[in-house]
C-alpha positions in Angstrom: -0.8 212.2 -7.3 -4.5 212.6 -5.2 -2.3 214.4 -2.6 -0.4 217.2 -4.5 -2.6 220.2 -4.3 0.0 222.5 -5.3 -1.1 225.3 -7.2 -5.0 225.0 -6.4 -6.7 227.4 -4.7 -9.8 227.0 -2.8 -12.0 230.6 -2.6 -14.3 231.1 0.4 -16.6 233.7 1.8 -15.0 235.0 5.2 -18.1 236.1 6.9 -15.4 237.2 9.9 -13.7 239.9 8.2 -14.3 243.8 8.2 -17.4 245.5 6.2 -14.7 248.2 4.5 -18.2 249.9 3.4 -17.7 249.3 -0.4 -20.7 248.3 -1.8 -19.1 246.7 -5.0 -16.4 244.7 -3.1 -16.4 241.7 -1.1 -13.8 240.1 1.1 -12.9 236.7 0.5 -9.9 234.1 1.3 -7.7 232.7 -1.2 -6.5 229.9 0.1 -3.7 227.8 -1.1 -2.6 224.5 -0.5 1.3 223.6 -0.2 3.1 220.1 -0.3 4.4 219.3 3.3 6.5 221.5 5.2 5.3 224.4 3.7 2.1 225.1 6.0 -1.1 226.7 4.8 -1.4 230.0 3.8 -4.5 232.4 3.6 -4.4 235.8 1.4 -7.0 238.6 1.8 -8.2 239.7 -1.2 -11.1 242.0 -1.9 -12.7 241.2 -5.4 -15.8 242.7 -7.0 -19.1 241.8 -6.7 -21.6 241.0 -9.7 -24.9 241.3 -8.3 -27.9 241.4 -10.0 -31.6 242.7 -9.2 -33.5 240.5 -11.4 -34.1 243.3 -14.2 -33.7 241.8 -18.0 -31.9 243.6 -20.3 -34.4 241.8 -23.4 -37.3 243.5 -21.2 -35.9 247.0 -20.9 -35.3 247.4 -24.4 -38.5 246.1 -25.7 -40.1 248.3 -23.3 -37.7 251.1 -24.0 -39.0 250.9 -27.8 -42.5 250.0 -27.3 -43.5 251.9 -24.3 -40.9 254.5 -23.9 -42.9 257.6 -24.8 -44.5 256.5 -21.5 -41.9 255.8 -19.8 -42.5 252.2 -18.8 -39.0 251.7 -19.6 -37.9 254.4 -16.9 -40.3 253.0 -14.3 -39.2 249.0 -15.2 -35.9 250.4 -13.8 -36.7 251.5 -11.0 -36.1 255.8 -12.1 -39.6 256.6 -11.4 -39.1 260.4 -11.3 -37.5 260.5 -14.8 -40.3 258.3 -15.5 -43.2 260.5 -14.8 -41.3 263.1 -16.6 -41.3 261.2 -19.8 -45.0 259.8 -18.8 -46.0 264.0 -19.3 -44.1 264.7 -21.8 -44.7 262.1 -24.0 -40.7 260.8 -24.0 -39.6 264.2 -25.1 -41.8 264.6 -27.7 -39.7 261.5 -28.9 -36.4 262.5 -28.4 -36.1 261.5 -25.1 -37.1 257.6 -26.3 -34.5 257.5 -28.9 -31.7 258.5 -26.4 -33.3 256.2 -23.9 -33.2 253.2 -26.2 -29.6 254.1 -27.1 -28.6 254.4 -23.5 -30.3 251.2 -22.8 -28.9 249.3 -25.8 -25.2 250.0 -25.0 -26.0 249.1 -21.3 -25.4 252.7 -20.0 -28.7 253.0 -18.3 -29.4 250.4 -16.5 -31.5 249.4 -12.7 -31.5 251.6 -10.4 -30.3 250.4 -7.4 -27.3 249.6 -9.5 -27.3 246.0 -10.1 -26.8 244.3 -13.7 -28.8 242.7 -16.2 -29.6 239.6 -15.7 
């Protein structure tokens, strides 16, 4: 029974292949194992990568309603243009804060170099 690997697939980073200069894909192998006389067979497959930059989603919002007529949210982030524009303008006279800690709440804002929340 040890040596029927039928059905099991085995994923692994091909370091080999192309750079197709998508950011949010990477190219791995799928490879899967057949029963004897069937021979082993690789498939390409480019899935999507889930990186993240270290930035806390629990911080950002805390910050984002603490803060965020400063704009420590902005600059936690990594936007720190928008956040010396709510730094001078007080978050929009407050407006700017309460669309920030919506934005940040339903994870539409987020880091800026793109990553996710940790």
């Amino acid at each position: 029974m040890a040596d029927n690997t039928v059905g099991q697939f085995a994923e692994s980073h091909n370091k080999s292949s192309t750079y197709s200069g998508d950011r949010d894909k990477t190219p791995i192998d799928l490879v899967l194992h057949c029963p004897s006389g069937y021979g082993h067979r690789t498939f390409n497959k480019n899935i999507k990568c889930n990186w993240t930059g270290g930035y806390r989603w629990t911080t950002a919002i805390a910050l984002s309603i603490t803060l965020g007529g400063f704009g420590a949210d902005r600059f936690y982030l990594g936007h720190w243009q928008e956040g010396i524009g709510k730094l001078f303008s007080f978050g929009g006279l407050g407006v700017w804060t309460i669309i920030d800690v919506i934005l940040i709440s339903l994870h539409y804002l987020g880091p800026a170099d793109g990553s996710l929340y940790i």
